[in-house]
N, C-alpha and C positions, 0 to 999 in steps of 0.2 A: 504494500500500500504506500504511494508515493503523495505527498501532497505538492498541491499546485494554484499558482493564480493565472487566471486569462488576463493575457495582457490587450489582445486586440482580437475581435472578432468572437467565435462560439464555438463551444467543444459541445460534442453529442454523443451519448452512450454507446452509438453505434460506428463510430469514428474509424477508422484507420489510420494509427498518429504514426509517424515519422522522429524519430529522436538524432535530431542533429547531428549534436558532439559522438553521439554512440556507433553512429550511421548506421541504425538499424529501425526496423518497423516493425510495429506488436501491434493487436488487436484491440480494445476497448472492451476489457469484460463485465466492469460498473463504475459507475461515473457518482460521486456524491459530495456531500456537505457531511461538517461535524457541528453537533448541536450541544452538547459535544460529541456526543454517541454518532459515531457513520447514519446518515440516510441517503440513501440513494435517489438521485435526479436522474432526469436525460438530458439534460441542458446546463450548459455552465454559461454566464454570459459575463462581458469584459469588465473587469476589476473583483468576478467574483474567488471567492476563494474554498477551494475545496481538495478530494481526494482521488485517486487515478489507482484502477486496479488493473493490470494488462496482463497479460500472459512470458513477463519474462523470466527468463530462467537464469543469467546472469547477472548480479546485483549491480557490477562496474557499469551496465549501460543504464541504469536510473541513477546517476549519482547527482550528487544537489548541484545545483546549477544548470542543468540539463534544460535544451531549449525543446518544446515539443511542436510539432506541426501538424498539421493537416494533411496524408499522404499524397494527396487527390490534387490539392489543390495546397504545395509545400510553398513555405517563405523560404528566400534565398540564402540567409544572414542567421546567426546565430545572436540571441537578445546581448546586448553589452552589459559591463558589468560584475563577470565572474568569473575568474580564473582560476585554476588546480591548482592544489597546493604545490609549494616546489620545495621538496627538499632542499636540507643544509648542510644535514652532518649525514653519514653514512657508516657503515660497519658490519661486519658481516657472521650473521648467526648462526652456528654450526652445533647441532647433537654432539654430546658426551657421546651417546651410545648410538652409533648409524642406525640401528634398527628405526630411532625414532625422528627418521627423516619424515616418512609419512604424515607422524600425526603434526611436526612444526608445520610443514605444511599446509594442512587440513587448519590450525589454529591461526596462523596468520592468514587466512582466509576468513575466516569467523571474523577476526579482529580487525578488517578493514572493512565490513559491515557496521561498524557505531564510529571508524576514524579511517577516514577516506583518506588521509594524508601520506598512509604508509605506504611507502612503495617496496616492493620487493622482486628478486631474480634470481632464480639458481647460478649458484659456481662453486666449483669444485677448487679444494687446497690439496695440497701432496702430503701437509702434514694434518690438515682436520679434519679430509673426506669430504663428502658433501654436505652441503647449507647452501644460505639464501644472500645474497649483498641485500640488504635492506639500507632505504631512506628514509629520515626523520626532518624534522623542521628543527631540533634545537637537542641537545644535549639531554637536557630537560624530558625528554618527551621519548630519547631512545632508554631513558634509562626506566620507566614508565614503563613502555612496552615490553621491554626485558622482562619487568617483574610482574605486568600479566600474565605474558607467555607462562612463566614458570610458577606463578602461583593456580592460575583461572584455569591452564591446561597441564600441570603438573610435569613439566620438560624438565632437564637439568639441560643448560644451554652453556657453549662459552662463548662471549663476546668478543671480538677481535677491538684491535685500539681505532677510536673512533677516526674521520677521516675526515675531507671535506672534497670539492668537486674541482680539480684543476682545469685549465684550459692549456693545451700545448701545441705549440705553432713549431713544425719540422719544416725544415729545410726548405722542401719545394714549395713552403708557404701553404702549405692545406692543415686544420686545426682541428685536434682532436683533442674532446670533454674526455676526461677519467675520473671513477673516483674511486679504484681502487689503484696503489701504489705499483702491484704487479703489473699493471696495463702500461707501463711508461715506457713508451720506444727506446731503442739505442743511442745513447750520448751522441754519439756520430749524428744521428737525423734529426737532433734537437737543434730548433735555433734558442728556443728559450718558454721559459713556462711561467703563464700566468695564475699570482692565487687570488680569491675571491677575498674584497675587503668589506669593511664596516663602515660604516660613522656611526660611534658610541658617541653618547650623552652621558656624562656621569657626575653626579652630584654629591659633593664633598663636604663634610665641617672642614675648617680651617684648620684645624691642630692633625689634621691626617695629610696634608697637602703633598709634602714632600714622601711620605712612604705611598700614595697613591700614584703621584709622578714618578718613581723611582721605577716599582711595578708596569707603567706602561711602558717606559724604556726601556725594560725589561723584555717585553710585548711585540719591542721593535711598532709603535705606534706613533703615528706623525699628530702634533697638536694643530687642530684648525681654530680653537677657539679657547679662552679662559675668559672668566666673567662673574665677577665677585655680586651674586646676589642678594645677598647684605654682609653685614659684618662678621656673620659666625657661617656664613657659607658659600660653597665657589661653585661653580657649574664648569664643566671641562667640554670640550669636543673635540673627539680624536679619531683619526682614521687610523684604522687598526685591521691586521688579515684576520679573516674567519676560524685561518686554523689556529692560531695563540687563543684563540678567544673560546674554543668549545670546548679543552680541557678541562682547567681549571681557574680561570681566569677568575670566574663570578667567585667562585670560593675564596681566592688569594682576594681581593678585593673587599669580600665579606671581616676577613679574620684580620687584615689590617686597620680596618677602621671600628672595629668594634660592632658589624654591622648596623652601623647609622649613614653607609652610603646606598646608593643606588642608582641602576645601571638601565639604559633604553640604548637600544641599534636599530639601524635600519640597513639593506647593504645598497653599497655604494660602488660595485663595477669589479671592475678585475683591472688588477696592477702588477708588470713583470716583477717577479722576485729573484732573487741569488739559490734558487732550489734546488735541491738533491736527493736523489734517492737511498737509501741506507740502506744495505740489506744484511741478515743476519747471516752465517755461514756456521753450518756443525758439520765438523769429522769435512769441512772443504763443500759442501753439496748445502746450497740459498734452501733457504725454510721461509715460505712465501708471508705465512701466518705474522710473523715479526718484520717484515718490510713495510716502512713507512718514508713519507715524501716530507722534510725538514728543511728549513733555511740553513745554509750552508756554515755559517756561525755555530751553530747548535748542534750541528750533528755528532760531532767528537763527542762533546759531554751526553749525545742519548745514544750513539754507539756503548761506551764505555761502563752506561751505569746496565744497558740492555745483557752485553756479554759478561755485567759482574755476576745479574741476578741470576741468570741461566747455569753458570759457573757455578751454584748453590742448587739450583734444582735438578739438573741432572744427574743421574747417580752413575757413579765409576763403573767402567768399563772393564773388560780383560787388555785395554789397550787403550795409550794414551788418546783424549777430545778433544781437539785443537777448535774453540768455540771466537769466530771472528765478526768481526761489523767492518762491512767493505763501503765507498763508493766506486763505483763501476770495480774496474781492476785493483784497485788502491786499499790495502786494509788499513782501519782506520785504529782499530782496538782489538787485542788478541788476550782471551784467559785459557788454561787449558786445565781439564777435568783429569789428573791423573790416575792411572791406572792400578788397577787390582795386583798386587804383586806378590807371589811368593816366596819365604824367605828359602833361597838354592842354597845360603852359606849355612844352614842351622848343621848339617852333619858333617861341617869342616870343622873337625877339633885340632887346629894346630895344622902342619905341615906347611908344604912348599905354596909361596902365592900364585902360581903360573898354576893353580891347581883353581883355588877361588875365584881367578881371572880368567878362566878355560868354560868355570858354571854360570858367571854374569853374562861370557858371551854368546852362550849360548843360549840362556832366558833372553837377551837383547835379541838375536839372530828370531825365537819363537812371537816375540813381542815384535817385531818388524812384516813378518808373512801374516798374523792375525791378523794387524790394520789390515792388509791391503787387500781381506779376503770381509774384513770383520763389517756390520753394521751397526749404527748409534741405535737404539730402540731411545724414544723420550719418551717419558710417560705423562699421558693427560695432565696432571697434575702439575707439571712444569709449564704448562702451557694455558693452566687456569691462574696459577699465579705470577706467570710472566706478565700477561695480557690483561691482569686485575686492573679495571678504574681507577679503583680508589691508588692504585701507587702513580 
């Protein structure tokens, strides 16, 4: 049951409406008013307001805003006024347990039925199997949906680190949107890549000024405005990228000021940036799950703290983990997980050392053919608390 207002002309029970944006045509199965209880009419006539029951079997082609027509006799133009929601942040939601591809599925379907906003699309990782890229409008909103998912449909989900949507202009000048980090061409076809910015409004006491300003420079954000509101308070405007800003920006902003500030955006275009791709590398072989696109300043330090945590969650091997954060060829940060080792010397009591040195070389010699036969296993768990928000 769809509602709707006649904006010109008459809709009749026995219609054949046309649905613009959906480009599809359904039937008229009853036409009414809410009194508030449905009554049904055969006539709706222009500015009145009522209820639409058709035969459709896909919910995305009734979504709000939908213009409907007249099949017979259709308008050319869809009514002005109403645009889709466009995603901001993105990330991509992946089953603990593969089995329960299916039901995420089946639930983010359900759940774009009451929020139309969510966009979703299968893709496959090499280390989490299969899930969805999913799109949100805000930080806020994916972390919401998370904990539908996993309370309302009972999933255990891992969430990938949140992302935002680049523009990148190759070479021969043709432009391609990404908003997963895997998707990024070869450095070579790059001429350069644009990130999505803001104009924040952010509203300050006085005695926080300087830890507020410090944090947007922080931010990498350009000041378009200061403007002292009265005595005890200053109002900022800064253009700022999306991606500083969906972290944890609103948090760090909260906990400096004692939350007595407060924050409005609106986005303001796309601006070339100094961007890089970071990728993570175990035992030599890119783990796509921990690739993220960084300003080139920053990446050392989120290489560095990525390869420490990993370096903690992984558990040792029969052979040394050589765990790296690269750009392109270039590694930026290297820890390595040492290996399982047994002690060869315990049943050397005494004697010659060409003896102890004959046993190392040849635990060395066994420890060199395991690598190059051996495989990393990660376990879930390293990749739930790699990938955790809140760090």
């Amino acid at each position: 049951m769809s509602s709707l207002r006649v904006v010109d002309g008459t809709l009749r029970s026995d219609a054949r409406l046309r649905f613009i944006q959906a480009k599809a045509v359904h039937d008229v199965e009853e036409l009414g008013i809410r009194t508030p209880v449905p009554v049904p009419t055969t006539v709706l006539g222009p500015g009145e307001v009522g209820y639409l029951i058709a035969g459709i079997k896909d919910v995305g082609e009734a979504r709000s805003g939908e213009t409907v027509t007249d099949a017979r006799a259709p308008a050319t133009v869809a009514l002005d006024g109403y645009q889709d929601p466009k995603p901001m942040v993105f990330c991509g939601l992946y089953p603990i347990d593969g089995d329960d591809l299916p039901q995420l599925r089946d639930a983010l379907e359900k759940l774009k039925l009451n929020d139309s906003s969510v966009s979703f699309e299968p893709e496959s990782s090499h280390a989490l199997g299969f899930g969805f890229r999913c799109g949100f409008l805000g930080l806020l909103h994916m972390e919401i949906v998370r904990e539908r998912l996993e309370r309302e449909f009972n999933l255990s989900l891992i969430a990938t680190a949140p992302s935002v949507a680049y523009r990148v202009v190759l070479t021969d000048e043709s432009v391609l949107e990404i908003d997963n980090p895997t998707e990024l061409p070869d450095a070579s076809r790059v001429d350069h890549i644009d990130e999505p910015m803001l104009l924040a409004t952010l509203l300050v006491p006085v005695e926080y000024l300087g830890s507020v300003m410090d944090l947007c420079q922080q931010r990498r954000a350009e000041m378009e405005k200061m403007e002292y509101l009265s005595p005890e308070r200053v109002e900022f405007v800064y253009r700022i990228p999306l991606g500083e800003v969906v972290l944890d920006f609103f948090d760090q902003l909260k906990s400096r000021t004692k939350g007595y500030a407060s924050l409005d955006y609106e986005p303001a275009g796309y601006a070339t940036g100094n961007l890089a791709r970071v990728d993570v590398l175990i035992n030599y072989q890119p783990v796509d799950a921990f690739s993220t696109i960084v300003h080139r300043d920053s990446a050392d330090a989120y290489g560095r703290r990525m390869v420490e945590r990993l370096r903690e969650l992984i558990p040792r091997q029969m052979f040394d983990v050589p765990i790296q954060a690269a750009i392109g060829g270039r590694v930026i940060a290297r820890e390595t997980v040492k290996a399982r080792r047994k002690d060869v010397l315990a049943k050397c009591y005494g004697g010659d050392i060409t003896r102890k040195r004959k046993l190392l070389e040849k635990q060395k010699e066994g420890k060199k053919k395991m690598k190059s036969i051996g495989r990393v296993d990660v376990p879930q768990e390293a990749f739930i608390s790699a990938l955790r928000l809140e760090d």
